[in-house]
N, C-alpha and C positions, 0 to 999 in steps of 0.2 A: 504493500500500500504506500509505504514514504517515495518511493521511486516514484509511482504515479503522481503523487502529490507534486514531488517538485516537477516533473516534466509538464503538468499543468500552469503551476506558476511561472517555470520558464519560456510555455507560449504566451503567459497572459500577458509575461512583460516584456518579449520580445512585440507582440502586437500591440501593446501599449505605446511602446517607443516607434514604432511606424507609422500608428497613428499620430500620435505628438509631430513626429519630423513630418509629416504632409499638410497637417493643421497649420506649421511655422511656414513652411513654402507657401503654401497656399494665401496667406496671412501675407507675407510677402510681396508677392505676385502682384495682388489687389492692389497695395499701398504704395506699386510701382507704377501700374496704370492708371490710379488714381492722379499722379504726378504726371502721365503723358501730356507733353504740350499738342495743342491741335490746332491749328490757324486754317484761318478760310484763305485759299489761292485769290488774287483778283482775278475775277472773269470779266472784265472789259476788253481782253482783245483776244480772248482763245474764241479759235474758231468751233463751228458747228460739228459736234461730234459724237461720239461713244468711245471714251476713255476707262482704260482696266486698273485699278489697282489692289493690293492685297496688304495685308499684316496679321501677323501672326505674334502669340503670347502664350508662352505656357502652351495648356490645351486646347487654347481658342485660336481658330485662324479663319480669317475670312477672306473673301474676295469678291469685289463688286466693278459694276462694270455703270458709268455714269455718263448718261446723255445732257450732253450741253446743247441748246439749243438762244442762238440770240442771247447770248452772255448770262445764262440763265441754268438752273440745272432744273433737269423736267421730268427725269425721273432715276430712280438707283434698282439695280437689278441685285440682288447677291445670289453671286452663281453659286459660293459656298460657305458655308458656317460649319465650321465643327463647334462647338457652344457647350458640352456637356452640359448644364442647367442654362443657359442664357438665352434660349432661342426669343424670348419675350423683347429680346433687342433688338431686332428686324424691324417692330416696327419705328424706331428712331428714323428711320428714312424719310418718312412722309415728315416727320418736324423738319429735319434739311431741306426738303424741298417747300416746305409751306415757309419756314425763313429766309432760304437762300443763305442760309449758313452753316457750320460746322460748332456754333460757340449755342450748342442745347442740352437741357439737361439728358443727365443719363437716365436708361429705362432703371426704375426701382428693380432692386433683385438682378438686378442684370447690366453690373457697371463692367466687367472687365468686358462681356461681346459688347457694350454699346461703345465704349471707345475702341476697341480693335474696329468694329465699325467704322466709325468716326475717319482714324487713322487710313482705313483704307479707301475712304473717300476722297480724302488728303490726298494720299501720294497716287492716285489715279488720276484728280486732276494740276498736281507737282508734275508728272509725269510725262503729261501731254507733248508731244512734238507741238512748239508754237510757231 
């Protein structure tokens, strides 16, 4: 029986300590993206288009592909989201395009996809051939 015992204890605290070190990553991660800078591009002289960009964090990576229309963005696609809980970030899109900006709040529950969002709005239209 003592041998079973301790071999119990030594997974409890071996998965204790696993969980702790992903709790602090994780805990990390957030308070990094929380810190991501995000500036809106001027769109007074990019031309009419559909521009690609992507960012990636941790577990979250996304990629969107944004139409410029008349110095204007008119709509955001995302081809992909890996998001483990954040899918609720998607909809952040329709506020970019109802402000015509990048400086919106984040979706609740769903800060790190709503700025890898963000981010990849950013560098799709950073990106643009002008």
């Amino acid at each position: 029986m003592k041998k079973s015992k301790k071999k119990v204890f030594l997974v409890l605290g071996l998965f204790t300590m696993l969980m702790l070190g992903g709790i602090i990553a994780m805990h990390r991660m957030v308070e990094e993206v929380r810190r991501l800078s995000v500036a809106m591009p001027d769109l007074s002289h990019m031309p009419d288009g559909n521009y690609a960009g992507e960012y990636a964090k941790g577990p979250v990576r996304v990629e969107v592909e944004v139409t410029v229309r008349q110095h204007k963005i008119t709509d955001i696609v995302i081809v992909r989201h890996d998001n483990g809980l954040g899918g609720a970030a998607e909809t952040i899109t329709d506020d970019v395009i109802r402000e015509q900006s990048l400086e919106v709040d984040a979706v609740s529950g769903a800060t790190v996809s709503s700025k890898c969002i963000l981010k990849a709005i950013e560098n799709a239209l950073e990106n643009a051939d002008l």
